[in-house]
C-alpha positions as CSV (number, residue, x, y, z in Angstrom):
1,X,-1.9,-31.3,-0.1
2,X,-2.5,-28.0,-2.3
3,X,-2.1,-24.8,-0.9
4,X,-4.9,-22.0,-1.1
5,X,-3.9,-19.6,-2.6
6,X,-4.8,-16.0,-1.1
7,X,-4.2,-12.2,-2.1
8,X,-4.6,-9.7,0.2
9,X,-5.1,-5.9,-0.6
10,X,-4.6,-3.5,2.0
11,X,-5.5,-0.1,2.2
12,X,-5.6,3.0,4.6
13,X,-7.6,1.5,7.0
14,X,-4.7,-1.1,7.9
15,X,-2.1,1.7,9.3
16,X,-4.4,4.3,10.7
17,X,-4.4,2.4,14.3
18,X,-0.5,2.6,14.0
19,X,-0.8,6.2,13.8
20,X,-0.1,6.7,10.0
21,X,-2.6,9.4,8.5
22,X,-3.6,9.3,5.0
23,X,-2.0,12.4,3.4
24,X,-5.0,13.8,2.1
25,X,-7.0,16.0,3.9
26,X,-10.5,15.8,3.5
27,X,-10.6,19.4,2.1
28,X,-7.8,18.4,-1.0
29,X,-4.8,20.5,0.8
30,X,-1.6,20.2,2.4
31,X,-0.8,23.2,4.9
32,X,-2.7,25.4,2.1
33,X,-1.7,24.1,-0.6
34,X,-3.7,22.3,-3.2
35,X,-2.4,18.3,-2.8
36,X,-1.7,17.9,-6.8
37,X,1.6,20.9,-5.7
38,X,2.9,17.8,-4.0
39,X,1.7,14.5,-5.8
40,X,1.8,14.9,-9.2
41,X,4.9,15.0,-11.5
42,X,4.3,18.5,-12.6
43,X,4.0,20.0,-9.1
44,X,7.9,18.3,-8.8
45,X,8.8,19.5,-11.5
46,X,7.8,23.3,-10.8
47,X,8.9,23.1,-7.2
48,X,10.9,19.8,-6.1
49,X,11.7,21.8,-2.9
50,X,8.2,21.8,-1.4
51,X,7.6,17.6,-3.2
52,X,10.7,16.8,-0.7
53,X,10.0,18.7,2.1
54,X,6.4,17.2,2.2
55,X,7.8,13.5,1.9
56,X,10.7,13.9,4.2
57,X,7.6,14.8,6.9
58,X,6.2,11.8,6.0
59,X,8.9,9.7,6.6
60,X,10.1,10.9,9.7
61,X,6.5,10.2,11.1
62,X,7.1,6.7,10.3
63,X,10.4,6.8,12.3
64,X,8.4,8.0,15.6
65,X,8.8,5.8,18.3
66,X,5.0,5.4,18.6
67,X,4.3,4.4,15.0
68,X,4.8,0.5,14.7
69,X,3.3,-2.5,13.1
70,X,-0.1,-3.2,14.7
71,X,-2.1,-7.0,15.4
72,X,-3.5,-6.7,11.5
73,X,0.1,-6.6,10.1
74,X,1.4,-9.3,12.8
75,X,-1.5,-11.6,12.0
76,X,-0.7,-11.5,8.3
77,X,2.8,-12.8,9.0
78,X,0.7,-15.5,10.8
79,X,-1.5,-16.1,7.7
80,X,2.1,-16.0,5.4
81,X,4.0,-18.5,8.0
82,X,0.8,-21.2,7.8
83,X,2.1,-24.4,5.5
84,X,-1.1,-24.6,3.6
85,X,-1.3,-20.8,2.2
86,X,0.4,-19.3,-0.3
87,X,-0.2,-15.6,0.2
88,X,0.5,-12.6,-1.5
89,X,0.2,-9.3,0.2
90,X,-1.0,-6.2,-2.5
91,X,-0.7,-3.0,-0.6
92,X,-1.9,0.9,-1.8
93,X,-0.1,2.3,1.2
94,X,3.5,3.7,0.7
95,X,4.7,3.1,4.2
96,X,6.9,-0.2,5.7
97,X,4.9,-1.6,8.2
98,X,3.9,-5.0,6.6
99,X,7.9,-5.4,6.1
100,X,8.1,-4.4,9.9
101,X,6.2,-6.8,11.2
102,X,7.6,-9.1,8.9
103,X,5.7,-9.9,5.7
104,X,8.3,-10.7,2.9
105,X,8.0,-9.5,-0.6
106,X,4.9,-7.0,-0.3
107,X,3.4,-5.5,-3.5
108,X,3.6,-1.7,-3.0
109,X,1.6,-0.6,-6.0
110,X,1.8,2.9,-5.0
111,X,5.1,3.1,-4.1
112,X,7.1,3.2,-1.0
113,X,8.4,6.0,1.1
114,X,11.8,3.6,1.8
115,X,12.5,4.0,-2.2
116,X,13.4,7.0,-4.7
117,X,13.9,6.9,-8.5
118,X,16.0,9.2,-10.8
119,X,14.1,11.3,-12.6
120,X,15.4,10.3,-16.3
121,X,16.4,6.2,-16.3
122,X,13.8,5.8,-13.6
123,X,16.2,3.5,-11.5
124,X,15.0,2.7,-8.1
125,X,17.3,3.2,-5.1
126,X,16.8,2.8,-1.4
127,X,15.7,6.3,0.3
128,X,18.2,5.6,3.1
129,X,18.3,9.9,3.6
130,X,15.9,12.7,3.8
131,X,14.9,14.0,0.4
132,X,16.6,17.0,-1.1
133,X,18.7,19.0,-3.8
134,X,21.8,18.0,-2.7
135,X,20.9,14.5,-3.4
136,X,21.2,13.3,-7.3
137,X,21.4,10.0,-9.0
138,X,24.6,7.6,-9.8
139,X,23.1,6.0,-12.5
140,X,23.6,9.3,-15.1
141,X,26.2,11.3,-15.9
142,X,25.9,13.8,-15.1
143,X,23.8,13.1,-12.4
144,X,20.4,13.6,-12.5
145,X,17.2,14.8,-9.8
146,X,16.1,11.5,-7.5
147,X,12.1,11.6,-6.7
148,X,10.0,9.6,-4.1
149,X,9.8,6.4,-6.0
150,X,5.8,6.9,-5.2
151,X,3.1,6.9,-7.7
152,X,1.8,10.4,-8.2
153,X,-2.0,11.7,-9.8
154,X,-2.0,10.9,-13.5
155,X,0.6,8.1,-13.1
156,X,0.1,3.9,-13.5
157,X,0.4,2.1,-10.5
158,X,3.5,-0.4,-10.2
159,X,2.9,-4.0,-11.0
160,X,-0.3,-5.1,-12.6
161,X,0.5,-7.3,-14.5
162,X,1.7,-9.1,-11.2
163,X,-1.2,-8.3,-9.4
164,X,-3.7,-9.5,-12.3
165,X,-2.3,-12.5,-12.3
166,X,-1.9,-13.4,-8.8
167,X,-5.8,-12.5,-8.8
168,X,-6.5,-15.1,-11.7
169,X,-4.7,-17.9,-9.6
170,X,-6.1,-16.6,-6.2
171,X,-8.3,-18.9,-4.5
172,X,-9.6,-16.4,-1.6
173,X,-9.1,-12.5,-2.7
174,X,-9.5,-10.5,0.9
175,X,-9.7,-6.5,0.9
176,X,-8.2,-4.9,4.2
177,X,-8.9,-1.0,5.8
178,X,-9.9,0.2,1.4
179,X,-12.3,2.7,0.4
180,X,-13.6,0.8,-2.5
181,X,-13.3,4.0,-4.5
182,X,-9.6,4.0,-5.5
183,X,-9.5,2.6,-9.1
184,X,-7.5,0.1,-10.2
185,X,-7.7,-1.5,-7.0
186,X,-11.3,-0.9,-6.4
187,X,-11.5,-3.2,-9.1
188,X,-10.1,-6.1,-7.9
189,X,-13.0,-8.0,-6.1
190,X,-14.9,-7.9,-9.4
191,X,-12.1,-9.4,-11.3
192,X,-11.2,-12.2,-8.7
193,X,-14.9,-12.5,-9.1
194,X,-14.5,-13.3,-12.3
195,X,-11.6,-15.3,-11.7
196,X,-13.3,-17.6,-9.2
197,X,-12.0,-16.6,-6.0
198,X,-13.9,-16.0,-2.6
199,X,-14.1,-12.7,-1.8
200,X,-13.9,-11.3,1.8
201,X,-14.1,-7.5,2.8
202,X,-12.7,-6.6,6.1
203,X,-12.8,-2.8,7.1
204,X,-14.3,-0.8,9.7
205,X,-17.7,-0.7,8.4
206,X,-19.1,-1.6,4.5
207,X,-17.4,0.1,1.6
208,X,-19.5,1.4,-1.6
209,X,-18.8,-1.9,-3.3
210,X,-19.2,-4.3,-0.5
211,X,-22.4,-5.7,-2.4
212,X,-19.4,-7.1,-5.0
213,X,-17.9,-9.6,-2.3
214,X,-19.2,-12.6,-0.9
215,X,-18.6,-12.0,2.8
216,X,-17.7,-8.9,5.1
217,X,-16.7,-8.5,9.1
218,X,-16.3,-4.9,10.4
219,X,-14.5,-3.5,12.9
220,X,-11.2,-2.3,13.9
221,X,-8.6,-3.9,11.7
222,X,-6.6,-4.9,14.9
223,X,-9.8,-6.7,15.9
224,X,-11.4,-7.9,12.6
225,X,-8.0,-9.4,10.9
226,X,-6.9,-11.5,13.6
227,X,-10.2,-13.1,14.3
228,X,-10.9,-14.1,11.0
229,X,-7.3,-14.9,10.4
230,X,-7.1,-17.4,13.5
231,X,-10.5,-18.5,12.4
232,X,-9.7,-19.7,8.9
233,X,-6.2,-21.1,9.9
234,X,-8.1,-23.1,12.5
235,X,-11.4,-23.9,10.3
């Protein structure tokens, strides 16, 4: 028996209701300062000081007691475990929750707050300490400045060529907790559209592109993910 192929893109949404914020304020600043100071390689380059201290907050909100994998993540374990899916999990969110609950292998096409990158060769290193000047890399000599390993405004997201083609084998393309208006990914539905997958939006309530895919459930990803994961494992 073939296995149905799945790819799941999770946004924001997904790791709100385990109390992780999107770092954006709706009025484009952080503590008064204008967000690009912080997320874009120029801002670290003209202060690296302020880029580190805004990340380290970041990931010592991820290490409070009260911020844990919620029912969406667990229930995607559930979806990965089940012997007729072959799933892969595409995520825009920077934080380890799916790999918490215990997803294997996720996509983190923005980046990962667990991971920094030296500056120069670009390799990637586990962020097992707080960001700072102290820290350089081991791969240059001499050593040279390690940054979030997180992609900034102005930069390509990580691994699409991986992505496109796990769309253009997917057999069921399901968008979790997104927007709909963060490009590339916003453009997914249309090209597992075109790829010949089903496509299923499951968010809190209907994104601007929800038109694009062929069904939608809204709600409370806690709610909305199990149910129609424990529905289409039991269909």
């Amino acid at each position: 028996m073939s296995k149905t192929r799945i790819v799941v893109l999770t946004g924001a949404g997904i790791s709100q209701e385990s109390g992780i914020q999107t770092f954006r304020a709706s009025d484009g600043l952080w503590e008064n300062h204008p967000i690009k100071e912080v997320a874009t390689p120029q801002g670290f380059e003209r202060d690296p000081s302020k880029v580190y201290q805004f990340y380290n907050q970041r990931i010592a909100r991820l290490e409070d007691d009260n911020v844990n994998p919620n029912a969406a993540h667990k229930a995607l374990v559930d979806l990965h475990n089940a012997k007729n899916v072959e799933l892969t999990i595409v995520t825009q969110n920077v934080d380890d929750l799916h790999e918490r609950a215990g997803s294997p292998q996720v996509i983190h096409m923005h980046g990962s707050l667990r991971e920094a990158r030296c500056s120069v060769s670009g390799k990637v290193v586990p962020a097992v300490e707080a960001y700072g000047m102290e820290r350089g890399c081991e791969c240059c000599q001499p050593s040279n400045r390690l940054r979030p390993n997180i992609v900034w405004f102005g930069e390509v997201p990580f691994f699409m060529e991986t992505i496109e083609n796990a769309l253009f084998h997917a057999d069921v393309f399901i968008a979790i907790g997104t927007s709909g208006n963060v490009y590339p990914a916003a453009g997914f539905v249309e090209l597992a559209h075109q790829f010949g997958a089903k496509t299923v939006e499951l968010n809190l309530e209907p994104t601007g592109n929800h038109a694009q895919f062929d069904e939608g459930h809204y709600g409370k990803a806690s709610e909305v993910v199990p149910s129609y994961i424990n529905a289409f494992l039991n269909k």
